[in-house]
C-alpha positions as CSV (number, residue, x, y, z in Angstrom):
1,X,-16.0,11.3,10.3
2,X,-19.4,11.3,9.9
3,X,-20.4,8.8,6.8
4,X,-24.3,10.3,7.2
5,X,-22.9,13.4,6.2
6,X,-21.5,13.1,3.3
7,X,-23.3,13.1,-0.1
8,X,-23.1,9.6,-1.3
9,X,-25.5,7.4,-2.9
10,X,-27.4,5.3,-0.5
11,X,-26.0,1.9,-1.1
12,X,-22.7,3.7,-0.8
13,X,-23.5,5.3,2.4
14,X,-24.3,1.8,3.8
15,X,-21.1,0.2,2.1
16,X,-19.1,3.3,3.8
17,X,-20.6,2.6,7.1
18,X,-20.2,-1.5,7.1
19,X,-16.5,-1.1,6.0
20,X,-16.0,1.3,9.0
21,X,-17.6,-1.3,11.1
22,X,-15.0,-4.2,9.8
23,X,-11.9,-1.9,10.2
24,X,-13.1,-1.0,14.0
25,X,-13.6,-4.8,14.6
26,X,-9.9,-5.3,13.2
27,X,-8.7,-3.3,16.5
28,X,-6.8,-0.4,14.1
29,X,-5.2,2.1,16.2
30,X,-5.4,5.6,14.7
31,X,-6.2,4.9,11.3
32,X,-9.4,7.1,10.6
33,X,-7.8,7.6,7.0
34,X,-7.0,4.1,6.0
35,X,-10.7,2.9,7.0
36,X,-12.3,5.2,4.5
37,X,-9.8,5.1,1.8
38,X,-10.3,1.3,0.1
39,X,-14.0,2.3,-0.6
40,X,-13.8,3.8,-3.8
41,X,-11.9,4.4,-7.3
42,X,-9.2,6.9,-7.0
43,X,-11.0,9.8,-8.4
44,X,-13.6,9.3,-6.1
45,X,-11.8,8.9,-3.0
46,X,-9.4,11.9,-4.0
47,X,-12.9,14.4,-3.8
48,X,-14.0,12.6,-1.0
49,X,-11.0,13.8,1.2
50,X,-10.6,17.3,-0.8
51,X,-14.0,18.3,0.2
52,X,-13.0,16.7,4.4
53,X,-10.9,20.5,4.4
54,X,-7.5,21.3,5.6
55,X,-6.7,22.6,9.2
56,X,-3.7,25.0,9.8
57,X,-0.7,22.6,10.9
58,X,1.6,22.0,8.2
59,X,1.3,19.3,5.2
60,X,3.8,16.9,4.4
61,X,4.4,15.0,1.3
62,X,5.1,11.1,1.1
63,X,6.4,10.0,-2.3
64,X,6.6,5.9,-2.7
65,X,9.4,5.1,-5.9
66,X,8.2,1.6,-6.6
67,X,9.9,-0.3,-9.7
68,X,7.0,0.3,-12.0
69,X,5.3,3.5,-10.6
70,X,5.8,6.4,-8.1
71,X,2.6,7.4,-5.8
72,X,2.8,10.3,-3.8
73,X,0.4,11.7,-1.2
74,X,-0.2,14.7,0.8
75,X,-0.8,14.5,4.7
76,X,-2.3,17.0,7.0
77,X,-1.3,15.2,10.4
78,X,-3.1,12.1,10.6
79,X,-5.2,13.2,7.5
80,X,-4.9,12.0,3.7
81,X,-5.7,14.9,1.9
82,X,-5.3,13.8,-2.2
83,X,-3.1,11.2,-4.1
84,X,-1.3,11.0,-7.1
85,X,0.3,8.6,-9.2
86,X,3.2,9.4,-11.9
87,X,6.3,8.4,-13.5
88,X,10.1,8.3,-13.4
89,X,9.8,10.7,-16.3
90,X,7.6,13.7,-14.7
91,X,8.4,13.3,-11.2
92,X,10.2,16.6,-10.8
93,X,7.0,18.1,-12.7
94,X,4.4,16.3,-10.9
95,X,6.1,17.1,-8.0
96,X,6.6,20.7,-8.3
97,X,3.0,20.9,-9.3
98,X,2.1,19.2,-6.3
99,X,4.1,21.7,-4.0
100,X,2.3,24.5,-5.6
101,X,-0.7,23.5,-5.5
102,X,-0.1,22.9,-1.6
103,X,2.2,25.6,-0.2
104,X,1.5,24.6,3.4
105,X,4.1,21.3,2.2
106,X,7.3,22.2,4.4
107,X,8.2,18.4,4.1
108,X,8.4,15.5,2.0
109,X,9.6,12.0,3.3
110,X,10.8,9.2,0.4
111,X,11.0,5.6,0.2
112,X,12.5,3.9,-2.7
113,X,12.5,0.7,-4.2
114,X,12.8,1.9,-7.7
115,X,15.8,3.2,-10.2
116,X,15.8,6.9,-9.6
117,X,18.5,8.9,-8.0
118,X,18.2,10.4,-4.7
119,X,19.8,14.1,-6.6
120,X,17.0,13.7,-8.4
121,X,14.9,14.8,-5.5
122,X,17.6,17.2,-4.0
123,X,16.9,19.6,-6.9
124,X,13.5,20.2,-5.0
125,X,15.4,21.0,-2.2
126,X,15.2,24.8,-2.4
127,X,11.5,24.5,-2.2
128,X,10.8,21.7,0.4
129,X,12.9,20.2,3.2
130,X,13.8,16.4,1.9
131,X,14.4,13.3,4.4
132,X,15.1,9.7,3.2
133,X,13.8,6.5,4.4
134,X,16.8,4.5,4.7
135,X,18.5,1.3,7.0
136,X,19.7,4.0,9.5
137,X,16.3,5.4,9.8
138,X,14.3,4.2,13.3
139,X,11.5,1.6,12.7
140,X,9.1,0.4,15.6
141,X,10.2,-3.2,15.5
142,X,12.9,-5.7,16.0
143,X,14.3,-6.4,12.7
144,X,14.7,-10.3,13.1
145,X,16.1,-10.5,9.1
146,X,18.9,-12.4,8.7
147,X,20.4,-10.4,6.3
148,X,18.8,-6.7,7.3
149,X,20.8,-4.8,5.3
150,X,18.9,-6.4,1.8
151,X,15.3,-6.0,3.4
152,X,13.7,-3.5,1.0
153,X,12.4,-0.3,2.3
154,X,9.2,-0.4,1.4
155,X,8.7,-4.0,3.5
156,X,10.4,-2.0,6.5
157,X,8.0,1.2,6.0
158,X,5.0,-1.1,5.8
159,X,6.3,-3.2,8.7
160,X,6.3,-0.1,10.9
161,X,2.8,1.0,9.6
162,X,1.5,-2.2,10.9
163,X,3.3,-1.6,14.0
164,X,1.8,1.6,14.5
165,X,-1.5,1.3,13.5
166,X,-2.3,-2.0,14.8
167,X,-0.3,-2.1,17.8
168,X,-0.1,-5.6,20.3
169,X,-1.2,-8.0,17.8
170,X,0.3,-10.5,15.0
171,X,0.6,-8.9,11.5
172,X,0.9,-10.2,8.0
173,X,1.1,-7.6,5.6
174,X,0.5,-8.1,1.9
175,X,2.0,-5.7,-0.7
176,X,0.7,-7.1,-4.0
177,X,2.8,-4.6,-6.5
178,X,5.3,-6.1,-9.3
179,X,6.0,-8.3,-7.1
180,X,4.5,-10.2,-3.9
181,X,6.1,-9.4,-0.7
182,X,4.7,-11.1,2.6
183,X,6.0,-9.5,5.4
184,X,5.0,-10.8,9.1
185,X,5.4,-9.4,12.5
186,X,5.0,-10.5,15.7
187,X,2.9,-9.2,18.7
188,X,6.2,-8.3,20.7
189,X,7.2,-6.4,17.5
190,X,9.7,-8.8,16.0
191,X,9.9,-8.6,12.8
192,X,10.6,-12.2,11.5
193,X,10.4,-12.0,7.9
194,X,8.2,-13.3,5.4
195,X,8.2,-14.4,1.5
196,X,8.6,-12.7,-2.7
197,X,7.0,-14.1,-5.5
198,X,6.3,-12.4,-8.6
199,X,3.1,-10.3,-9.1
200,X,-0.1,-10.1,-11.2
201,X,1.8,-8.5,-14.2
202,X,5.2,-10.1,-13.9
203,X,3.5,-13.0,-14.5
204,X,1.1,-12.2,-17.8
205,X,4.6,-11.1,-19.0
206,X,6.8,-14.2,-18.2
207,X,4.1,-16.3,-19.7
208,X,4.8,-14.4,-22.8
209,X,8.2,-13.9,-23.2
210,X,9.0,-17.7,-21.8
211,X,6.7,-19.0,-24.6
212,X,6.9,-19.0,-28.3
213,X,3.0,-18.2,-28.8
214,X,1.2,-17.4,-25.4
215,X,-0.1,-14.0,-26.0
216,X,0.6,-10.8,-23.3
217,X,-2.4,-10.5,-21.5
218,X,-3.5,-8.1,-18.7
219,X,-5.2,-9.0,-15.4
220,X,-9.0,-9.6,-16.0
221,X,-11.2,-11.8,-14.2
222,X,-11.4,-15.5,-15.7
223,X,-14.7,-16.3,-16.5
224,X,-14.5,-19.5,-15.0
225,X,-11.5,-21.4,-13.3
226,X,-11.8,-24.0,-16.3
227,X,-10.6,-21.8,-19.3
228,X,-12.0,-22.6,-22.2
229,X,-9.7,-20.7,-24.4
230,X,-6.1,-19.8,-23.9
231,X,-7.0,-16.0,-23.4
232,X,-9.5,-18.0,-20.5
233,X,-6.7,-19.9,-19.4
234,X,-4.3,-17.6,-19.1
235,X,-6.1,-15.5,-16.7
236,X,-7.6,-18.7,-15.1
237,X,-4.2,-19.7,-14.3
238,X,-2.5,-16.2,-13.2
239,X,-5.4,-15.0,-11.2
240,X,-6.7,-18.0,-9.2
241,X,-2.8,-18.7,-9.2
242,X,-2.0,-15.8,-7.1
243,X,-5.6,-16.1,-5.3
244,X,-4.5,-19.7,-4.4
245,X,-1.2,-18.2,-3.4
246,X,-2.2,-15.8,-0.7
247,X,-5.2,-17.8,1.0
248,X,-2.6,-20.1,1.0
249,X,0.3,-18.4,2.7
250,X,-2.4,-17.2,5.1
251,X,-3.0,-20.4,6.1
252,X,0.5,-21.4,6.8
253,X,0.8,-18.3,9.2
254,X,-2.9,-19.7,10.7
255,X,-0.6,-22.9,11.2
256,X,1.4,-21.3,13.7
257,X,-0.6,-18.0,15.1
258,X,-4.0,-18.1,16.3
259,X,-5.0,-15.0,15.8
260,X,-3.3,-11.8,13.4
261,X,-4.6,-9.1,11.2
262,X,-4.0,-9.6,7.8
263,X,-3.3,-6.6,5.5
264,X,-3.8,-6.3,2.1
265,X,-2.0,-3.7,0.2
266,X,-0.4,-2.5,-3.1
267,X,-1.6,-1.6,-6.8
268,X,-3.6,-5.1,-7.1
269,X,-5.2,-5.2,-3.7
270,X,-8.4,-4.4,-4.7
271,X,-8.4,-6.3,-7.1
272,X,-7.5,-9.4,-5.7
273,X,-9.4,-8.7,-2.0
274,X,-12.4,-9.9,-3.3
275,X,-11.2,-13.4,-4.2
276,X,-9.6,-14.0,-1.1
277,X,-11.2,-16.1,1.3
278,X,-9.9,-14.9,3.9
279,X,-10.7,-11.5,6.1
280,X,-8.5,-8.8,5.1
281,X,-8.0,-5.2,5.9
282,X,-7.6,-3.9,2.8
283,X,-5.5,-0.6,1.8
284,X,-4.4,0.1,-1.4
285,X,-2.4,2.8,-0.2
286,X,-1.0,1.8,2.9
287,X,2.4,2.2,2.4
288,X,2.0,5.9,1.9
289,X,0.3,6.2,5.0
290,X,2.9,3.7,6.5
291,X,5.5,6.5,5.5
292,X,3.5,9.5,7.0
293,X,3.9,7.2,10.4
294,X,7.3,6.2,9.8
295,X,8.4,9.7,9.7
296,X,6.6,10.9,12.9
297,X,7.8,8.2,14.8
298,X,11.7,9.6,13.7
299,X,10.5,12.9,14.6
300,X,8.9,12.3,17.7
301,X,11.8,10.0,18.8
């Protein structure tokens, strides 16, 4: 992928090319994709791989049910083609616009965290074969949990992503969604476990509902870390807060590993990546590209 040859403002172009610098020096294996996508704002991103074309293998759809939304993306191979990002309540209609739109889509994989039924999704099945991340499914790693039948999904899924794209080092992957999920793997592939906590907007909304007058906010940048309203102080507190958080769960894995890739992931990782002190390979959407892998590798196994 040629950065020069796209049509892109010139301090884009050079952004483009220093971000696909950084990714290379990360040692990612595979992950042409992923290094292009946490460039831009979605509509951007979605022409930039439109106008990439299509070759003639077959597409598959990856459809992420977290608990507040469901993203979905379609895969050509290796290739992220477009995203999209619904509802509980027009999932069967986004999805069956999505598979018109696309006819080459013989496949779709799932994950789910979320409340929606899997016969939800089996009413599609007359128009696209259906497979189910699940426990049983194979992963790329030792599963070191001590209770692996409660890890979530979506922390296996990304756990094998990091596996597979960034194969023979430490990971820490970073899914900053409702909540905070910190999921490490080793070198060797052992998957050891990590930490929750609550996210960005879990936290604007326990302030409120806990309180008798705090108002409900949404994330915004503080002006400054000393707030000098409550509005200020509010998003003072929440954002550094969970800022604080990470760099500081980063440096408790430093603690004990040398050296390991950090990945930043999730509906807030841009949004938080620039805060963070530390180097990060962020990817909004990793986890849908962590599913396109996860599936392969059962396929291919």
């Amino acid at each position: 992928m040629d950065f020069q040859s796209i049509a892109l403002p010139t301090e884009l172009r050079y952004l483009a090319l220093a971000k696909l610098r950084s990714a290379d020096s990360l040692g990612c294996s595979g992950c042409k994709y992923s290094r292009i996508f946490n460039l831009y704002k979605t509509n951007t991103k979605k022409k930039l791989f439109v106008t990439l074309g299509t070759k003639n293998s077959v597409m598959l759809l990856t459809i992420d049910v977290g608990n507040t939304r469901i993203k979905a993306a379609v895969f050509e191979q290796n290739t992220l083609v477009e995203l999209f990002v619904f509802t509980k309540e027009t999932l069967l209609t986004e999805t069956e616009h999505i598979l018109n739109r696309f006819p080459k889509i013989k496949k779709t994989v799932i994950a789910s965290v979320g409340n929606v039924e899997r016969e939800l999704f089996l009413t599609l099945k007359s128009k696209v074969e259906i497979h189910f991340i699940t426990h049983e499914s194979k992963f790329p790693f030792t599963n070191l949990y001590s209770t692996p039948s409660t890890l979530g999904i979506d922390r296996m899924v990304l756990a094998a992503g990091a596996v597979l794209q960034f194969p023979n080092q430490n990971r820490l992957v970073i899914d900053t969604g409702t909540c905070i999920t910190y999921d490490f793997i080793d070198e060797n592939d052992n998957y050891l476990g990590g930490a929750i906590s609550p996210g960005i907007a879990l936290r604007y909304e326990s302030l409120h509902q806990q309180t008798a007058k705090l108002p409900l906010l949404s994330k915004n940048y503080p002006y400054s870390f000393i707030g000098n309203s409550t509005q200020e102080s509010i998003h003072s507190g929440v954002i550094n807060g969970v800022a604080f958080e990470i760099d500081g769960f980063i440096e408790l894995y430093k603690d004990q590993y040398a050296k390991f890739i950090i990945i930043l992931t999730g509906g807030d990782a841009e949004f938080l990546a620039v805060r963070l002190k530390n180097t990060i390979f962020a990817n909004s959407y990793f986890l849908l590209e962590s599913l396109n892998q996860t599936f392969q590798y059962n396929q291919n196994d």
